[in-house]
Each structure stands twice: as C-alpha cells, then as structure tokens.
N, C-alpha and C positions, 0 to 999 in steps of 0.2 A: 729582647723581643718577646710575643707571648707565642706561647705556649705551641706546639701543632701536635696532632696525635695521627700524623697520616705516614708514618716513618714506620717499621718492620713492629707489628701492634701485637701487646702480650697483655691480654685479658685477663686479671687476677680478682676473684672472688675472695675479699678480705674484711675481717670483723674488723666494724669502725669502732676507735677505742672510746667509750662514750664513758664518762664518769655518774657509777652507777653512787650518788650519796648512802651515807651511811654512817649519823653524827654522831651515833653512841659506840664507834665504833674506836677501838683502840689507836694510838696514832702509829702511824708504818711507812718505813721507805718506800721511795717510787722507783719503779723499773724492776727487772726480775733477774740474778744474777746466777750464771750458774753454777755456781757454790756459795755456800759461807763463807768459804775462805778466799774468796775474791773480790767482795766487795772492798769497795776503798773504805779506809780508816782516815781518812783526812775531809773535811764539809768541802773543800771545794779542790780544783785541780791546780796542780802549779801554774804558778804567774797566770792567771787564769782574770780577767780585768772586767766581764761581762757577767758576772754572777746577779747583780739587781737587774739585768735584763727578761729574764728568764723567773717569770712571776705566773699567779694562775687567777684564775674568776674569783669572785666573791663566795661563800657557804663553800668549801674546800671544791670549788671545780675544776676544771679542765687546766691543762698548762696555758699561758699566751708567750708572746713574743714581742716585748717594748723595743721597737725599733727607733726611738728618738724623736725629738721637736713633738711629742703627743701622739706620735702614729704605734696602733699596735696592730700584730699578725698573729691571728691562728687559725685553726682551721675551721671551714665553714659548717660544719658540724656543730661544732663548738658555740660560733655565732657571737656575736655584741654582747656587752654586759660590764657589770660594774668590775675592776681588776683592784690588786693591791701594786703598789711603788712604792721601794723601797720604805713598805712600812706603814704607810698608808691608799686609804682609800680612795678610787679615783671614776666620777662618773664618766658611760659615755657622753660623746655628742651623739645624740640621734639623729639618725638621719645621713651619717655618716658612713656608713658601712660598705664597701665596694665590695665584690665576688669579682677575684681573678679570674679571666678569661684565655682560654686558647683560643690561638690565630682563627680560628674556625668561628668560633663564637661562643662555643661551649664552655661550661662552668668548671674550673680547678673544684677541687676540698681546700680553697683559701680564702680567706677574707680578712681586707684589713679596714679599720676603725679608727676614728679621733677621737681623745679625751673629749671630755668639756673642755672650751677655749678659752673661758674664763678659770681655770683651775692654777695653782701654783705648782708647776712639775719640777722635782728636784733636777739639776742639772747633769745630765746624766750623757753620755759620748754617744752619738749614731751609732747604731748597729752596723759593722762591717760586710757587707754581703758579697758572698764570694763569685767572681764573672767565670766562672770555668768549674764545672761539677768535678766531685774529687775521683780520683782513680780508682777502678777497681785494686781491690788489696789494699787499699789505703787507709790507715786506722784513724776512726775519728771517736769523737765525744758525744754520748746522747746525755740530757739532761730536760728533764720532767717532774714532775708530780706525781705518777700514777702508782697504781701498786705495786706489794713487795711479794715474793717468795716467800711461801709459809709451807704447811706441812708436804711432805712428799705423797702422792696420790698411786692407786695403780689401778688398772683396769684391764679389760679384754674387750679386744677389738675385732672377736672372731678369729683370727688367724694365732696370734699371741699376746704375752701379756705384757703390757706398756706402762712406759709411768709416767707422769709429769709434774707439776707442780702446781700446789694451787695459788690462789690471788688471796692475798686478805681483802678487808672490807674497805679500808678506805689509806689511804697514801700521804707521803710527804715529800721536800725536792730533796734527790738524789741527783749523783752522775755516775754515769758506766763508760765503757769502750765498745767497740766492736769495729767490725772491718766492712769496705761496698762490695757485696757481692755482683751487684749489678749497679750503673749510671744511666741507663737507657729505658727503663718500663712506661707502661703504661698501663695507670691502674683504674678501671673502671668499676666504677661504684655507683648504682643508680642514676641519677642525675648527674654526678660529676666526673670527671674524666681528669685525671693528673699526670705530669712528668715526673716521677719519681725514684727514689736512689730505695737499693734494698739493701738491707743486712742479715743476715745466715745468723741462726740462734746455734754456736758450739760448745759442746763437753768440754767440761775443762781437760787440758794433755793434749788437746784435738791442734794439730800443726795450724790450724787460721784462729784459734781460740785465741784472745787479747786477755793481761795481765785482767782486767776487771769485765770482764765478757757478762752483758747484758742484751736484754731484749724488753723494748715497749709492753707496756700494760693499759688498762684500763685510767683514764686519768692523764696518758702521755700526750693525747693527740694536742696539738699546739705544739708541743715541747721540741731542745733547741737538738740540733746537728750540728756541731763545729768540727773544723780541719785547722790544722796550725799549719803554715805555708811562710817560709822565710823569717819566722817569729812574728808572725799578726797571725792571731786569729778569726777567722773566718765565718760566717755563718755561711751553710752549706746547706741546711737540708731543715723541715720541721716534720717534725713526727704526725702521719693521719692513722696508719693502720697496722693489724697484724694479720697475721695468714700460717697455716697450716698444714702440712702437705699427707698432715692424715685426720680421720675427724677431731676439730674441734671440740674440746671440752669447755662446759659454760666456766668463767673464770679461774682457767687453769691457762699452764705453758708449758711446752714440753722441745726438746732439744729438736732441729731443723724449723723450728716456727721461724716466721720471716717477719722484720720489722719495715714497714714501708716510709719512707720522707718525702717530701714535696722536694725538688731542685730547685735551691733556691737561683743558682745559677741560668736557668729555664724561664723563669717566670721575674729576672730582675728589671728591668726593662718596667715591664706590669707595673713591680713595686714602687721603682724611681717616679714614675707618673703618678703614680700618687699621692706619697709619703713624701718625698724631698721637695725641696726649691731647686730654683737653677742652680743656685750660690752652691749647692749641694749634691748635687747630681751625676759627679767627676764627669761630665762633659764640658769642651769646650762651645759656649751657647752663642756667643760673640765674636768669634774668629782671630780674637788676640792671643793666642798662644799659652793664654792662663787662665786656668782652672780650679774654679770655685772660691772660698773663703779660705784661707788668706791671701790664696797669691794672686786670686783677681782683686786688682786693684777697687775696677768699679762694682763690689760686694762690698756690702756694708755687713754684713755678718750670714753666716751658714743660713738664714732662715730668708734671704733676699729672695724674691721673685726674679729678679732680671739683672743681668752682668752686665748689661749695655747701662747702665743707671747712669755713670760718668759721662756720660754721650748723649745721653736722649737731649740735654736742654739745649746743646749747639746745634743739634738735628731740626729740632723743633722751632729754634728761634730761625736756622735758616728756613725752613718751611715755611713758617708766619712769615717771615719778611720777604717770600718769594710772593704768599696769597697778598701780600700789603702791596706789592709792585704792581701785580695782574691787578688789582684793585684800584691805584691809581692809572692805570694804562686803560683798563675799561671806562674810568669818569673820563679820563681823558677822551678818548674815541667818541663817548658816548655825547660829549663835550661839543666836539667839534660837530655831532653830524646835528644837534642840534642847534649850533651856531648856521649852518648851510640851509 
C-alpha cells in the first residue's frame, strides 16, 4: 500500500546525501566505517546473489537500485539518468520516471524509471522486496557508492572538544553492516516526506556496534538495505539521508550520526504498480489459486500483463456468440414487425 505519514510523526532535519563530483579525485571506498579494522576484506558479502543490482549514474554518481525487466529505483534526489549494468551502459526512457506517492498524495525521496525499451538488458533475477520492514536490532547490509573515511578531524563545539571523520572526494561500491535503530520515522525533507528505517552510527566495542559498522555518505543516496530472512535475501530499505545529533560538519561523520532508508516494505505496493506485470507481482490476479510465472499456468513468462490469458479466448468467444445470438434475435423481431 503507499505510504501515509498521519501515524505518531518524527520530523528529522537531514543532509541529503547528493554526490558532490570530483574526477581528479583519487579513487575511494563508499560508506564510512568506524575503524580501519572493520571494514570487510572480502568485494562482496557471503552467498551474497544481488551484487550487479546495486550500480550508480553515469560520471561516478549517485548509487541506483536495478530492480529487474528494465525497472530502476533511487532516490528522487537523485533523479533519471544514464546508469551502468553489469558493465555497461544503459539509457533512460524519458518520460518514464514516477515519484512514489504517500496515501496522502504527497511525494516519497523515491523515484523509479525505465531503461530504453529497445536496449539489450543482461538477464538479471527481480529484485526481492521485502513485505514486512525489518526489526528493530536487526543487522542488516548497506551497500553504495559514496564516500570513505579519511583522516581523523577534531574541533570545538563550545562546550568540548570532538572529533569526526572526514569524507574524501569522491567514492567507490562498498558494503558495511549496521543495526534498525528505528522502523517507524518519518522523515521530512522539503517537498518530500518518507517512511523510513534508521541506523545509529557506533564506536567500535559499543554493545550494538556490528562486525563492519558503517554509516551513509555522500554518494549513498540510492544505495541498497538488505536483511537475510530464512536464507533469501531481501531488499529492505534504500539509503536517502544522514542526520546529526550535533552540528553537522560540511563532509565529515562522527559516531551517533544517523543513516536514514526509505522502507522498502511501506512503499511495496507503489513499487509493484509499477515496475512488475501481473505474471510478477506475487498476487493472486485471477482467482486460481496460482501465482505468477511459473505456477500460473495462463503466464506465459514473468513479464505477462494478465493471468487470465488461458481464459480470455472462451470468455470472449462466448461473449461474441452471445452479441451473435442478440443479433440474430434482433433481425429476427425486427423481421417480423416489418413482415406486419
């Protein structure tokens, strides 16, 4: 279902993570980890199956989110644009581009887009999206594009003296961990208003701190949220913003920053209507007890518009043969009163 923002409302003032270019700049991990010694040593996560999902804009932009059959999601920030897949380059359709909506009417920080529909898209699995936002304390995966952790900062803030970390200039894709501090916000940001999940930026030793404890940068917004739930992993959440609970330093992070994601879980519904076919949509659209490609019979493949396919030509042909009968029954009447 989409969205509603009329439920118990927590108004967060958050720097939207915009990817500030910077081509001469050295190449650097994305996300901000709080150590050296916790970032992962490994390019991707175990059994880990969605890694070419999780691609950015053209000239090192922003993260997106290829959600399958041609459909991509990031954040409306972000906006339309040429993406890479799996290695290549891919235009949009214009003209394409939807902004997720709350029940209200109001605009998400989402937006999703069509390839070109004439393009060759490598054959790549839907994107899993997950119907139930994950638990607080629940450790999930963020993975992005944005910046890394570079030198250690310190300053005064009037009362004492702080430290954070600064942002390099420009990023690459990473993945981190972290834990939901929250599943219920509501984050408003100028025009747009979101349901979104948060994450607590902790020291490392810190009892909620995760093996690879990260937080969002510059560069992440698009970027993915996964949860692993029974062995499938999930899409949960995409990164829009970060937040502060003391001043804001211009491209720095410092430990309590807070990463904000869209629920993907909130807003699925939204996505379904316009990214999937019927054949694809895990509803039952026809009332036959089976759902989508393969076990609906009348699905001719994931991309079908309609389940009932198997059906329509006996529906139709008794329809036609019903208007054929009224058509004969009319000459007929019309027959007689002109015989009288």
């Amino acid at each position: 279902m989409n969205a509603s923002p009329d439920f118990g409302r927590v108004i967060v003032f958050a720097l939207l993570i915009y990817l500030l270019a910077a081509f001469d700049a050295p190449d650097a991990s994305a996300l901000i980890f709080a150590s050296p010694e916790v970032e992962p040593t490994v390019e991707t996560p175990d059994d880990f199956p969605y890694w070419e999902h999780v691609t950015q804009r053209r000239y090192d932009g922003p993260t997106v989110l290829y959600l399958g059959d041609g459909w991509v999601l990031t954040a409306r920030h972000v906006g339309l644009g040429e993406i890479f897949l799996a290695g290549e380059l891919y235009l949009p359709s214009f003209g394409s581009a939807r902004t997720l909506l709350n029940i209200n009417g109001t605009a998400a920080d989402m937006v999703v887009f069509r390839l070109a529909r004439n393009a060759e898209l490598p054959d790549l699995p839907l994107l899993p999206l997950a119907s139930e936002p994950p638990r607080g304390g629940e450790e999930v995966i963020l993975i992005g594009f944005g910046r890394e952790r570079a030198k250690v900062i310190e300053w005064d803030d009037g009362r004492r003296t702080r430290f954070g970390f600064e942002w390099t200039k420009s990023g690459h894709k990473r993945w981190g961990t972290n834990r939901v501090t929250s599943n219920h916000e509501i984050l408003v940001q100028g025009q747009w208003t979101t349901r979104v999940l948060s994450f607590l930026f902790d020291p490392p030793h810190s009892p909620d701190a995760t093996d690879f404890e990260s937080h969002a940068a510059v560069g992440d917004s698009g970027g993915a949220v996964f949860v692993k739930r029974e062995g499938v992993w999930l899409l949960v959440g995409m990164m829009t913003s970060v937040s502060s609970p003391r001043a804001m330093l211009t491209s720095a992070a410092q430990y309590g920053d807070m990463t904000y994601a869209a629920d993907i879980s909130y807003y699925r519904s939204e996505l379904f209507r316009w990214t999937r076919a019927h054949c694809a949509n895990e509803e039952d659209d026809d009332g036959d007890g089976k759902i989508d490609f393969p076990l609906d019979p009348d699905c001719e493949d994931r991309r079908d518009q309609n389940e009932r396919t198997g059906r329509r030509f006996s529906i139709t042909s008794s329809w036609l043969a019903g208007l054929a009968g009224l058509g004969v029954l009319t000459l007929s009447i019309v027959g007689v009163r002109r015989a009288t």
